[in-house]
C-alpha positions, -999 to 999 in steps of 0.1 A, spaced: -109 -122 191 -107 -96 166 -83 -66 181 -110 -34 177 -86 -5 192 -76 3 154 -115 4 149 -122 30 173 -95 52 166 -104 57 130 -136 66 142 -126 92 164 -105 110 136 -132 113 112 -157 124 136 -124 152 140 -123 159 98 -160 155 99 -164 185 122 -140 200 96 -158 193 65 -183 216 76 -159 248 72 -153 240 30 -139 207 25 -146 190 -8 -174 165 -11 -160 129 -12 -180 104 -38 -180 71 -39 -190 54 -76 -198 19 -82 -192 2 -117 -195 -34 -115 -195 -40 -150 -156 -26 -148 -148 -43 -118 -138 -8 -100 -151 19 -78 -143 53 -84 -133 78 -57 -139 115 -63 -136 144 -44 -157 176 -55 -165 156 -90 -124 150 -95 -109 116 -98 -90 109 -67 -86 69 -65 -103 44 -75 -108 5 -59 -101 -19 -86 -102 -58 -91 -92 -67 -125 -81 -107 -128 -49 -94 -145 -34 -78 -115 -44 -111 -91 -52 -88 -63 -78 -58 -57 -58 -26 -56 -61 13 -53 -51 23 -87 -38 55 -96 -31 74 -64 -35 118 -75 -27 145 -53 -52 173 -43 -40 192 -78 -45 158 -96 -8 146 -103 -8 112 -100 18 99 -82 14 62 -90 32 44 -117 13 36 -148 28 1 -159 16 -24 -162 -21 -11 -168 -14 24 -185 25 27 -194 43 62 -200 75 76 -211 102 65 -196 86 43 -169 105 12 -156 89 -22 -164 98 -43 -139 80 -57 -113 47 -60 -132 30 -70 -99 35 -35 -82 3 -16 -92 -7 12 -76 -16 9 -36 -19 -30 -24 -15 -54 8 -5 -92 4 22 -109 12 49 -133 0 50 -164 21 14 -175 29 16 -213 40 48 -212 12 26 -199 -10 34 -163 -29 6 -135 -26 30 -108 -37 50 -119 -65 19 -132 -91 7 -114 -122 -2 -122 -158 33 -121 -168 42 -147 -145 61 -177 -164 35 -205 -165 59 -224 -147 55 -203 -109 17 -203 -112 14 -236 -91 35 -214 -63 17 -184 -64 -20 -170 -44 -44 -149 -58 -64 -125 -37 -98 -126 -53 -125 -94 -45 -160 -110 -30 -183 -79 -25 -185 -47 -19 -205 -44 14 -205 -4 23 -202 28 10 -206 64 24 -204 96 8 -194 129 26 -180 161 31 -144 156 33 -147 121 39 -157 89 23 -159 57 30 -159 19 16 -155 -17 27 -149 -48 6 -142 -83 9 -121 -107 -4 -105 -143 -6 -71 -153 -5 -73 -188 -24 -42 -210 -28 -31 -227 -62 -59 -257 -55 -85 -233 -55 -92 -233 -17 -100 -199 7 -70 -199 32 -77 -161 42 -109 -143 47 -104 -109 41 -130 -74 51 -109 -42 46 -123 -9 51 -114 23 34 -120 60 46 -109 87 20 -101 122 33 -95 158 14 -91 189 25 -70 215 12 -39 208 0 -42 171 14 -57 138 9 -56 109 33 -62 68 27 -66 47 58 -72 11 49 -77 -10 81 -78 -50 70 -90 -80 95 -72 -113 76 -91 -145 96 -78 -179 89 -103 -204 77 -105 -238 82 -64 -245 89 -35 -228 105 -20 -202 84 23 -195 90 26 -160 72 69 -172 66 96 -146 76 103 -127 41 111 -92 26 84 -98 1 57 -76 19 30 -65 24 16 -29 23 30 -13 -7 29 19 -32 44 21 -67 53 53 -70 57 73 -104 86 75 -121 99 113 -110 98 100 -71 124 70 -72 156 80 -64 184 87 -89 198 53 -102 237 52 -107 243 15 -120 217 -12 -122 208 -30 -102 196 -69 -93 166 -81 -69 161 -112 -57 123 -124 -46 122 -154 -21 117 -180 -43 159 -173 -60 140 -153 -90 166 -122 -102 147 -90 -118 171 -66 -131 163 -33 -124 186 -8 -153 204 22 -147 180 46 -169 181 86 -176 183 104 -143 169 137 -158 137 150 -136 142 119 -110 139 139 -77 124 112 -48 141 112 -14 128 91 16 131 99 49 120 81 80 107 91 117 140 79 125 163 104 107 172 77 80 177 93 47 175 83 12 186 40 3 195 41 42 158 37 48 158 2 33 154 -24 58 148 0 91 123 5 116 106 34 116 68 46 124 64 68 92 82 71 58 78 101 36 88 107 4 95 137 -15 98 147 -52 85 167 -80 64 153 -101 52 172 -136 67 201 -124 45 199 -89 64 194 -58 45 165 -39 48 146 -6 41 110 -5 40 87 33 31 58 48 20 60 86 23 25 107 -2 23 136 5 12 170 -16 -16 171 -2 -32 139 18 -66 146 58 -56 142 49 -22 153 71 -1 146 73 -20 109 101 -29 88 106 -10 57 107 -24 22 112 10 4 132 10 -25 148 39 -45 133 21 -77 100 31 -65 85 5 -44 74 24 -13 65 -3 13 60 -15 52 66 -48 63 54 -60 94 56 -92 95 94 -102 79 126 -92 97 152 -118 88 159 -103 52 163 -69 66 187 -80 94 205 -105 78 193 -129 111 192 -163 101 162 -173 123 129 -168 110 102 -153 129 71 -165 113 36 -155 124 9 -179 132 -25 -176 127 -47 -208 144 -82 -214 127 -106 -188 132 -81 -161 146 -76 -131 132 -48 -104 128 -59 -66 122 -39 -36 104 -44 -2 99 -22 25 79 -23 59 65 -13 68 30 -11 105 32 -4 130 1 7 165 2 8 185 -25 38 204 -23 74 196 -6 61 188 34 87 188 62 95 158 86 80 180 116 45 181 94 41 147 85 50 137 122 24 160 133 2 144 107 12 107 126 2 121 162 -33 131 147 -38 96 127 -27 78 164 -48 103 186 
């Protein structure tokens, strides 16, 4: 049976920002365009997000992520490079869940520059409909369904995820609450770092890079990540846990915020884990590259544990998520984004 706590919860809160819209916050839209494969989010007539499924990218994904003044706080490679971006990692695109171990096969890792000779070991995640949308003061909505299909074109995962938007003020909120159900087999999500609910951030939020570096993916693949020019890098993570900076990597912690300035904006970028998540509180796969993301379902990698906790879903069992991306515009402390984490769990 499907776990509907995280459900009920998200309803309360927006009943809470819906009693607050009434008292000036901006109008959330949501836009359909089929023909482009995306769906526009705007609040008060202003880009804010929007939901897009191009085949290139191999998975749906909230593409580019703008504070309340606009910034945008996503990177824009692979799909709209800039200055001094890093080029790695073409598979990091905006806002995304997958995963990298899905019955051995790799969710994460797949993109159209993958060498023609990983394709056979790599998923795609393939958008089926979009089945809701809601337009409101200060809060939107959207739900969407997908496939995960394996290399020999069968559905292993049936995916619904629902979106709620939220602006007010100086702040704008994304909860995404996904329900994965396992088809016709049993599906072993394998113990890996290469997960699952991720951000690419832009370029002014990684952290300051001293000497290259080299990442290695599950499968033995080595990306090499250069040392580049550290002038304007400003990012800093810090955890619910006190963890600061590269310390963060590989923790537990129920939030992770980061802080930076980008084009000359200070802005505040976190992830909130919910309660009822498996592998609450998650694992942390944040990076001082740029990828910003929570793991909850590898440990071993972060550990250095050589047993392998896999998790099991049997056919027709489910497994439900929920997380908040929250954005400030401006340089928030730890105390407000942890009062922002006791609203989302209230």
């Amino acid at each position: 049976m499907m776990n509907r706590a995280p459900l009920v919860v998200v309803l309360v809160i927006g009943a809470m920002f819906e009693v607050g819209a009434r008292y000036g916050a901006s109008d959330v839209s949501i836009v359909r365009n089929d023909a482009a494969r995306r769906v526009d989010v705007l609040v008060g007539g202003k880009p804010f997000t929007s939901y897009i499924y191009p085949a290139t990218i191999k998975k749906p994904v909230l593409y580019p992520l703008r504070a309340a003044n606009g910034t945008i706080v996503t990177r824009g490679f692979p799909l709209e490079p800039r200055p001094r971006e890093r080029t790695d990692h073409p598979h990091q695109v905006g806002a995304w869940f997958t995963y990298g171990d899905v019955n051995g096969i790799d969710f994460w890792g797949y993109s159209d520059e993958t060498p023609a000779n990983e394709v056979p070991t790599k998923g795609t995640i393939v958008h089926r409909a979009i089945t809701r949308t809601v337009d409101g003061a200060g809060r939107g909505e959207l739900e969407a369904t997908a496939d995960w299909v394996m290399p020999d074109g069968s559905v292993i995962l049936a995916e619904q995820t629902r979106f709620v938007f939220h602006a007010r003020g100086d702040w704008r909120a994304i909860d995404r609450i996904t329900r994965w159900t396992a088809r016709d087999k049993r599906v072993v999500f394998g113990d890996t770092k290469e997960g699952a609910f991720g951000i690419r951030v832009a370029r002014t939020l990684e952290h300051p890079s001293n000497e290259p570096e080299v990442f290695t993916d599950s499968n033995g693949n080595e990306t090499t990540v250069p040392k580049l020019d550290n002038t304007g890098i400003t990012g800093e993570y810090r955890s619910s846990e006190g963890k600061v900076g590269d310390d963060v990597w590989g923790t537990r912690a129920r939030w992770m915020m980061l802080t930076g300035i980008v084009d000359r904006e200070p802005v505040t970028l976190a992830i909130l884990d919910h309660p009822g998540n498996p592998g609450y509180p998650t694992y942390w796969h944040a990076r001082g590259y740029g990828l910003f993301a929570a793991n909850p379902l590898g440990s071993a990698d972060f550990t250095g544990s050589k047993a392998r906790n896999d998790t099991t879903l049997e056919a027709g069992d489910t497994l439900t998520f929920q997380y908040r991306i929250v954005i400030v515009s401006g340089k928030a402390s730890p105390e407000r984004i942890e009062s922002e984490y006791q609203q989302f769990v209230r």
